[in-house]
C-alpha positions in Angstrom: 49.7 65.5 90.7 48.5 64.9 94.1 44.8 63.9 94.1 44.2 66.1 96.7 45.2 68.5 94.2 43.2 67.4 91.1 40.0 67.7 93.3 40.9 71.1 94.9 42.1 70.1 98.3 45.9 72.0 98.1 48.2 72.3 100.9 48.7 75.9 101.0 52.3 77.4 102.0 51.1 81.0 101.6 50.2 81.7 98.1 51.9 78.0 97.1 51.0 74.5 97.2 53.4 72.7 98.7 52.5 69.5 96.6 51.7 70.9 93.3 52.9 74.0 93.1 50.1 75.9 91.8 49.7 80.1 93.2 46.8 81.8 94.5 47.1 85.5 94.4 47.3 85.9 98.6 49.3 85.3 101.6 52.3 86.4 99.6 55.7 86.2 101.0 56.7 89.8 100.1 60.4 90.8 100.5 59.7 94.4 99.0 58.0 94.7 95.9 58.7 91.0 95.2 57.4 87.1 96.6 59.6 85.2 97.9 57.6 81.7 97.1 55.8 82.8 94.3 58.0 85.7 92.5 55.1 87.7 91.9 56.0 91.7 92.0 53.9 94.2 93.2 54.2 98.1 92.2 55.8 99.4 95.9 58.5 98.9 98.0 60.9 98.7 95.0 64.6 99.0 96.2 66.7 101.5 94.3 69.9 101.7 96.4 72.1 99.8 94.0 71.1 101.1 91.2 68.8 104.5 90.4 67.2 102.9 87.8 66.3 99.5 88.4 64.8 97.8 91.2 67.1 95.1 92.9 64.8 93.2 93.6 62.1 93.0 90.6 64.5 94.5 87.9 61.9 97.6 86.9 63.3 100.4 85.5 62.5 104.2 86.9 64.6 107.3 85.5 62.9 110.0 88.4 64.9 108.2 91.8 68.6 109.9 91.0 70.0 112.7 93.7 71.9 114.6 91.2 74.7 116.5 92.2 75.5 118.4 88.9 76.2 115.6 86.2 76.6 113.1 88.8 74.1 110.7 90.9 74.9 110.9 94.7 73.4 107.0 95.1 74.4 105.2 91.6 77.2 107.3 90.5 75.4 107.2 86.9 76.7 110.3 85.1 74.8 112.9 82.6 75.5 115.3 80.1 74.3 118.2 82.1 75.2 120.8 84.6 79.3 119.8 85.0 81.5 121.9 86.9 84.2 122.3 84.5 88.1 123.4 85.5 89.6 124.0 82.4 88.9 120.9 80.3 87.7 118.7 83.5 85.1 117.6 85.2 85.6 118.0 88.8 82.5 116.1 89.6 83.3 113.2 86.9 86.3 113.5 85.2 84.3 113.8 81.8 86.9 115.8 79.8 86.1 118.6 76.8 88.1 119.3 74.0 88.6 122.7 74.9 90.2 125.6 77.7 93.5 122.7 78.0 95.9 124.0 79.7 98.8 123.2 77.8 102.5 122.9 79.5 104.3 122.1 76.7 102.5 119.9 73.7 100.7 118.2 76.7 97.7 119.2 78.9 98.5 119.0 82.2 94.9 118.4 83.5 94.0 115.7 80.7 96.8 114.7 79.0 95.8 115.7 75.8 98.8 116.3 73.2 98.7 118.8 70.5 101.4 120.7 67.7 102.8 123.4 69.0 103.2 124.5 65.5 99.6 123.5 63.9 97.4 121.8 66.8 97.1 118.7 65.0 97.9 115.2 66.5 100.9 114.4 68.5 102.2 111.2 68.8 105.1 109.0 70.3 107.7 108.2 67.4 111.6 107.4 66.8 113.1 110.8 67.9 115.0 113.0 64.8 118.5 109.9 65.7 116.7 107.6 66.4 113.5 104.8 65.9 113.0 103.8 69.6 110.0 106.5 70.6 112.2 109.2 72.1 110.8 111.9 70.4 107.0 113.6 69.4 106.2 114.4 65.5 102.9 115.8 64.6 100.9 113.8 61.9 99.8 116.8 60.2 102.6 119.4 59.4 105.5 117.0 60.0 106.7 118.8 63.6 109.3 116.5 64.5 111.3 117.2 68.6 113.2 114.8 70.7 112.4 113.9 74.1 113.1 116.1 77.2 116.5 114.1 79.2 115.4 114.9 82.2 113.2 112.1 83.7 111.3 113.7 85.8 109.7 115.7 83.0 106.7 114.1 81.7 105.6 115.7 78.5 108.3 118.1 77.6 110.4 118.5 74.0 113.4 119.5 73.4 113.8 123.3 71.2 117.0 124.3 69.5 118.7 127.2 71.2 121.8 127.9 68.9 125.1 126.3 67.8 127.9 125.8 70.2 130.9 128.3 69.8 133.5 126.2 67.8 131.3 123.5 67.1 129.4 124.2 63.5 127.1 120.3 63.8 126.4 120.7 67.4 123.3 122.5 68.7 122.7 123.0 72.4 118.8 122.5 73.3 116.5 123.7 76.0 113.0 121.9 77.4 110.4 124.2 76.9 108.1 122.4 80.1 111.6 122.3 82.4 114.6 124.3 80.8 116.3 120.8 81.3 119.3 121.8 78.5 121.6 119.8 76.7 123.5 119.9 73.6 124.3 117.3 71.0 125.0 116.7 67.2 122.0 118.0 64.4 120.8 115.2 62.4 117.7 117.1 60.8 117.8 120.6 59.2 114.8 121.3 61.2 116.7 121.3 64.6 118.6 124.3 63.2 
């Protein structure tokens, strides 16, 4: 230590010595609510513009700085459990989804996504379709529900329902999408396509 120091002679550079770095609580450097040579933090000028709750600067946390518009912050974009504006099963302020008022097309939601039985309203699921193992059909963990994939490729989310037996033709079943009316027809390999 400088012995200018040790007998109280400091070079001051605001609230710093320059030689021994010991503070003195004035002449701060204040860049806000924090020093800039010092890194003391003062309770004003706090800056809440990146994040409602905590200062940029000094890291202090305040919950009462949010502009809420419903369930979502104008500033932050932090989100809340309170006052959404829901569309069906939506958000349209924050996207949050519900699990209820889906507007099914199909097995599918066509807000969320969402898949469901037609037959039970358990889980749907990708699996090998009713011919074959390479996820080109839906089955339904719970009750078993079991329908190939719509053909048409434009058609995102639709199945495949039996129609009837083609005239002639006692193994082949014609089919219709019940999201498109995309039809085909094609051999039954499960009882539960006729």
């Amino acid at each position: 230590m400088n012995i200018k120091c040790i007998l109280g002679f400091h070079s001051w550079g605001g609230c710093k010595c320059t030689q021994c770095a010991k503070t003195r609580d004035e002449e701060h450097g204040w860049n806000g609510c924090k020093c800039t040579k010092c890194g003391k933090t003062r309770d004003e000028q706090h800056d809440w513009t990146k994040d409602c709750e905590k200062c940029s600067k000094c890291a202090k946390h305040n919950d009462e700085q949010h502009d809420w518009n419903g369930c979502k912050c104008t500033k932050c974009g932090k989100t809340r459990d309170e006052q959404h504006k829901w569309d069906g099963c939506k958000c349209t302020i924050c996207d949050e989804e519900r699990d209820s008022q889906h507007s099914w097309d199909g097995y599918q939601c066509s807000q969320c996504g969402k898949t469901r039985c037609p037959k039970c309203g358990g889980a749907v699921t990708r699996v090998g379709s009713l011919f074959s193992s390479s996820g080109s059909g839906y089955g339904c963990t719970k009750c078993g529900w079991r329908r190939r994939k719509c053909g048409n490729t434009n058609c995102e989310g639709g199945y495949l329902e039996y129609v009837g037996s083609l005239d002639g033709y006692p193994d082949c079943v014609a089919y219709s999408c019940v999201k498109c009316d995309w039809g085909g027809s094609g051999v039954a390999f499960h009882d539960k396509e006729k």
